[in-house]
ZAMARGU-4260 file (C-alpha; in steps of 0.2 Angstrom, whole numbers, plus 5000, padded with zeros to 4 digits):
<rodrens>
0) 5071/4550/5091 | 5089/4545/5099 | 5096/4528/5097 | 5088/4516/5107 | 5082/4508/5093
5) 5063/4514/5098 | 5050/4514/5082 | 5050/4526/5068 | 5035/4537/5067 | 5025/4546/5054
10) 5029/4563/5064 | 5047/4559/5061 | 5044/4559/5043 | 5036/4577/5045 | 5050/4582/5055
15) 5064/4576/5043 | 5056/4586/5027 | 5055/4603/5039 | 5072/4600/5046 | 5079/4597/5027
20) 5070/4610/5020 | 5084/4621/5018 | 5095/4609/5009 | 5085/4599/5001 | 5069/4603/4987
25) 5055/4594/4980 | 5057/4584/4966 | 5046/4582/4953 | 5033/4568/4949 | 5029/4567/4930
30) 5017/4555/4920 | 5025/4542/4908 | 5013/4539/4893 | 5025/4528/4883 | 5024/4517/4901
35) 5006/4519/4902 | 5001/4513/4888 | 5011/4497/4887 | 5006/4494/4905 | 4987/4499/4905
40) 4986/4511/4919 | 4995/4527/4922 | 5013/4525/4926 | 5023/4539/4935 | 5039/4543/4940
45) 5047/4551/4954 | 5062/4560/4949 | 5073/4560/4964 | 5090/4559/4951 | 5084/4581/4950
50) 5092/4582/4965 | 5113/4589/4966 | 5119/4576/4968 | 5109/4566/4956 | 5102/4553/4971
55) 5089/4551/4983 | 5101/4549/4998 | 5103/4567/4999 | 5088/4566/5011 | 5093/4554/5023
60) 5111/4563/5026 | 5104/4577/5026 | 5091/4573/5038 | 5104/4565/5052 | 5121/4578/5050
65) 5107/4591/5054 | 5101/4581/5071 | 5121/4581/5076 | 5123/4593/5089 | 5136/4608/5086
70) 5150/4601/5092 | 5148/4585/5087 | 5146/4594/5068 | 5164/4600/5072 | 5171/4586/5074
75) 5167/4579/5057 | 5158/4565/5050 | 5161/4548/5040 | 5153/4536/5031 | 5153/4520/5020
80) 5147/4518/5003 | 5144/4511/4988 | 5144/4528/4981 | 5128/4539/4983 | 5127/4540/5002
85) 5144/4545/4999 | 5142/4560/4988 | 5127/4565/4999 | 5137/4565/5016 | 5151/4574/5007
90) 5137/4587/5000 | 5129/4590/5015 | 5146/4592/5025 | 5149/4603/5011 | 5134/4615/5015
95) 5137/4616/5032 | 5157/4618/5031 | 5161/4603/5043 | 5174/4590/5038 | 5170/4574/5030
100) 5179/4556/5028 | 5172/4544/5014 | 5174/4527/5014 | 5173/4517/4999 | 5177/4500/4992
105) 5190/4497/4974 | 5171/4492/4969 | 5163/4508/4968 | 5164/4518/4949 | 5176/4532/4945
110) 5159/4544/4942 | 5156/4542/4959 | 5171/4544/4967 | 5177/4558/4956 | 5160/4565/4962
115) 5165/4564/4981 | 5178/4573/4978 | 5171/4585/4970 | 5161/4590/4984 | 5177/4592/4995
120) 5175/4576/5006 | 5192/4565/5009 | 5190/4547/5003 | 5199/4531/5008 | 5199/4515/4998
125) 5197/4503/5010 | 5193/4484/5004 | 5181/4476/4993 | 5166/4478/4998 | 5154/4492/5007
130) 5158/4482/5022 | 5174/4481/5020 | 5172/4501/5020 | 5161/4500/5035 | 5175/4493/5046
135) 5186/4507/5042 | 5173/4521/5046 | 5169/4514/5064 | 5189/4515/5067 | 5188/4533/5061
140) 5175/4534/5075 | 5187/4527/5086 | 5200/4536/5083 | 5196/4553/5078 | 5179/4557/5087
145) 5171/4558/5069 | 5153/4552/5069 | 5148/4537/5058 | 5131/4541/5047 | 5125/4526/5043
150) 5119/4523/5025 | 5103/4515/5031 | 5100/4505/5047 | 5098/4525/5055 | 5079/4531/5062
155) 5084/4546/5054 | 5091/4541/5038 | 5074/4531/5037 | 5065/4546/5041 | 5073/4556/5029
160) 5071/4547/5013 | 5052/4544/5018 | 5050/4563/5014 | 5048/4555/4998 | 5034/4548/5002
165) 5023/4563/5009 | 5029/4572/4991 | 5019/4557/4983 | 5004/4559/4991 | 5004/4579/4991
170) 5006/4575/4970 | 4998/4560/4968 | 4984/4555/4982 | 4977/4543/4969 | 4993/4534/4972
175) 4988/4514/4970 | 5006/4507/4972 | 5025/4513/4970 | 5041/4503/4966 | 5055/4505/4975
180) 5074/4500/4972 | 5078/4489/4987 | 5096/4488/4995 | 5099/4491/5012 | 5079/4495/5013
185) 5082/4514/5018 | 5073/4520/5005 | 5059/4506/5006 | 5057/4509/5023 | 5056/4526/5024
190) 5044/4527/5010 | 5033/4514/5014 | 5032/4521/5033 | 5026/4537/5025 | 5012/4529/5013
195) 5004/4515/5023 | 5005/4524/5041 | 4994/4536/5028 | 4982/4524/5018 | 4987/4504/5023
200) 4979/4501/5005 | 4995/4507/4995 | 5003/4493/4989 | 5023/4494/4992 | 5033/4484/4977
205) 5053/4482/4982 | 5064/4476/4967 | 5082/4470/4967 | 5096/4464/4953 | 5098/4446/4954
210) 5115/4449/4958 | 5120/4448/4980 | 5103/4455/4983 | 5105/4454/5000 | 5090/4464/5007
215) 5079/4449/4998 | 5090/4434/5002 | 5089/4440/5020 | 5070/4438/5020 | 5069/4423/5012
220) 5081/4415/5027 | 5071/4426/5038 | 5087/4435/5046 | 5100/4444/5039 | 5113/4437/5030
225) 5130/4441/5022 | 5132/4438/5004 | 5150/4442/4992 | 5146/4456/4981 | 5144/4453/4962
230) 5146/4464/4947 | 5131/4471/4943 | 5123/4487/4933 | 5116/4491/4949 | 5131/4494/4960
235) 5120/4507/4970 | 5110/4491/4978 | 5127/4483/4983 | 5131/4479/5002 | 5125/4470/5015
240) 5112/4475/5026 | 5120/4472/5045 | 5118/4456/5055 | 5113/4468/5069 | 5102/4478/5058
245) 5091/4488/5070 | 5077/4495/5058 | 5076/4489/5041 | 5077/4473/5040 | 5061/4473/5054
250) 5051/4490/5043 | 5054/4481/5027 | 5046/4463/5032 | 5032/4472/5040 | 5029/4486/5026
255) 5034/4478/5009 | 5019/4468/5001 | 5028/4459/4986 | 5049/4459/4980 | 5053/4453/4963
260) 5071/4454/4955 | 5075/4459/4937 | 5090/4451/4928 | 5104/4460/4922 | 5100/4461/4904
265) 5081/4469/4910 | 5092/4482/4918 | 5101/4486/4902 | 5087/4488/4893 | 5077/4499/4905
270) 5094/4511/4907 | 5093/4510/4886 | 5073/4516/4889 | 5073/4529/4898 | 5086/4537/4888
275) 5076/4532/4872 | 5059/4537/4877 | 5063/4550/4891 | 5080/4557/4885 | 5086/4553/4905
280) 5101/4544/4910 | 5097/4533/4927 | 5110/4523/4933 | 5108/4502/4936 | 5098/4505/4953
285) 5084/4518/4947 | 5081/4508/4930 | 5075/4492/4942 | 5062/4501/4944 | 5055/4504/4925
290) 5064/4486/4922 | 5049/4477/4931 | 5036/4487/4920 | 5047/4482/4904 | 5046/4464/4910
295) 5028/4464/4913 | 5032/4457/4933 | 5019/4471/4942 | 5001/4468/4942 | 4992/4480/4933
300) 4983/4493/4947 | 4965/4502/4944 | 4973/4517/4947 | 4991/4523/4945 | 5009/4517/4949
305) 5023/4526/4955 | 5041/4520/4950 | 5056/4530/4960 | 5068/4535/4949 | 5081/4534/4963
310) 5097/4543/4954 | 5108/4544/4939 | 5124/4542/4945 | 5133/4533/4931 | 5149/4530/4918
315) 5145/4536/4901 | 5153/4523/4894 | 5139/4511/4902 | 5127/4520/4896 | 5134/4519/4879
320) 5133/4499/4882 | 5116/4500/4888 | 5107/4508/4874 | 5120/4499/4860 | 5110/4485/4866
325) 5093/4492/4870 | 5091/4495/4850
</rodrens>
């Protein structure tokens, strides 16, 4: 599977979860019967804030720093992000001793940056937007020989996070329809390759902030488009999605059945939620998900839904907002 834009297959799912095996465990899948009974059929979700660094991406970087041959390893890796892809490079890099440059924009929080760090990574601030970040990471490719991992418009990025998916229907082959937190489509495509290459029937939900929602403005205009970042709760779905995107702009259109957007008072009150009825803090991006349930915009399955909790990478002091205003 090299660069030459060819199509993501099922057996490139397979081969991401052997490949990241040693890095990267299961997460698990749990019923939700405080969801279940408001929405009238059984609710799940997909924990993939249990992992280190308390996000999904984990997967994906781990997945494409492993394809990198030896020396190319050596010579180090960079990135841009709004925070999580971030922390999962610098993980990764971590694990297997290599050298790692992060590229962030002023928008990103302290958690996550403090977070990057932590993990022994070298951040540079580097504009206002993950864009912004981008064009310094690509010069850091020029001029260093370090190799760019993309955040999302990469076959094995994609392939990575759609080890998700084939966890799902191991747990779950009942599985009727699962929501998914749509930014850059990563996530969605990875997944939904996973579930419809396996039974076309499951029905694929993407859900964004109102806020720069790139991903679903790009569809709407049928191309991709560029958008200025806003503020949001869910900073994790921030950042365009490419005007030369490759992959995901293409596996969303073709693999994503419906997208709906939840405002940014549903978002409060679905972070408020979870920590009420779950005792779990989920940042902005993962409570989209439960936000759509809470605002009645899914329509109801026969069977069960799946919501991807997709990480819990937040400041305390916005959670404290959240559930101040959730009760």
């Amino acid at each position: 599977m090299g660069e030459s834009h060819k199509k993501i297959s099922i057996r490139d799912v397979w081969e991401a979860r052997k490949r990241i095996s040693s890095i990267v465990a299961k997460t698990p899948l749990i019923s939700s019967p405080v969801l279940s009974e408001q929405f009238g059929a059984p609710v799940y979700l997909k924990l993939e804030n249990h992992h280190e660094i308390g996000a999904f991406k984990v997967r994906g970087a781990a997945n494409k720093i492993l394809s990198l041959s030896l020396e190319e390893q050596q010579r180090g890796v960079t990135t841009f992000s709004t925070g999580n892809h971030g922390m999962a490079v610098a993980y990764v890099a971590q694990k297997l001793g290599i050298r790692a440059v992060i590229c962030i924009s002023n928008r990103v929080p302290k958690v996550k940056v403090d977070n990057i760090k932590r993990f022994g990574a070298e951040v540079e601030i580097y504009g206002n937007s993950q864009d912004d970040a981008g064009v310094r990471s690509y010069q850091l490719q020029k001029e260093e020989g370090l190799t760019v991992i993309k955040p999302f418009d990469d076959p094995y990025v994609i392939a990575g996070q759609g080890t998700i998916g084939l966890e799902l229907l191991e747990d779950l082959p009942s599985i009727e329809n699962v929501v998914v937190p749509l930014s850059g489509g990563g996530l969605l495509s990875g997944v939904a390759l996973a579930l419809k290459e396996t039974d076309p029937s499951i029905h694929v939900t993407g859900v964004s902030m109102e806020r720069a929602a790139v991903m679903y403005e790009s569809l709407q205009a049928r191309k991709p488009v560029i958008l200025k970042e806003e503020p949001t709760l869910a900073d994790s779905l921030l950042g365009g999605i490419g005007l030369d995107n490759h992959y995901t702009f293409k596996m969303v259109s073709t693999y994503m059945d419906s997208v709906v957007r939840v405002s940014e008072k549903s978002i409060a009150k679905a972070m408020g939620f979870m920590a009420d009825k779950h005792r779990m803090i989920v940042e902005g991006a993962a409570a989209t998900s439960v936000a759509t349930i809470l605002d009645n915009k899914i329509s109801r399955p026969k069977k069960n839904i799946v919501l991807i909790i997709s990480g819990c990478n937040v400041d305390l002091s916005v959670i404290h907002d959240a559930i101040k205003n959730y009760f």
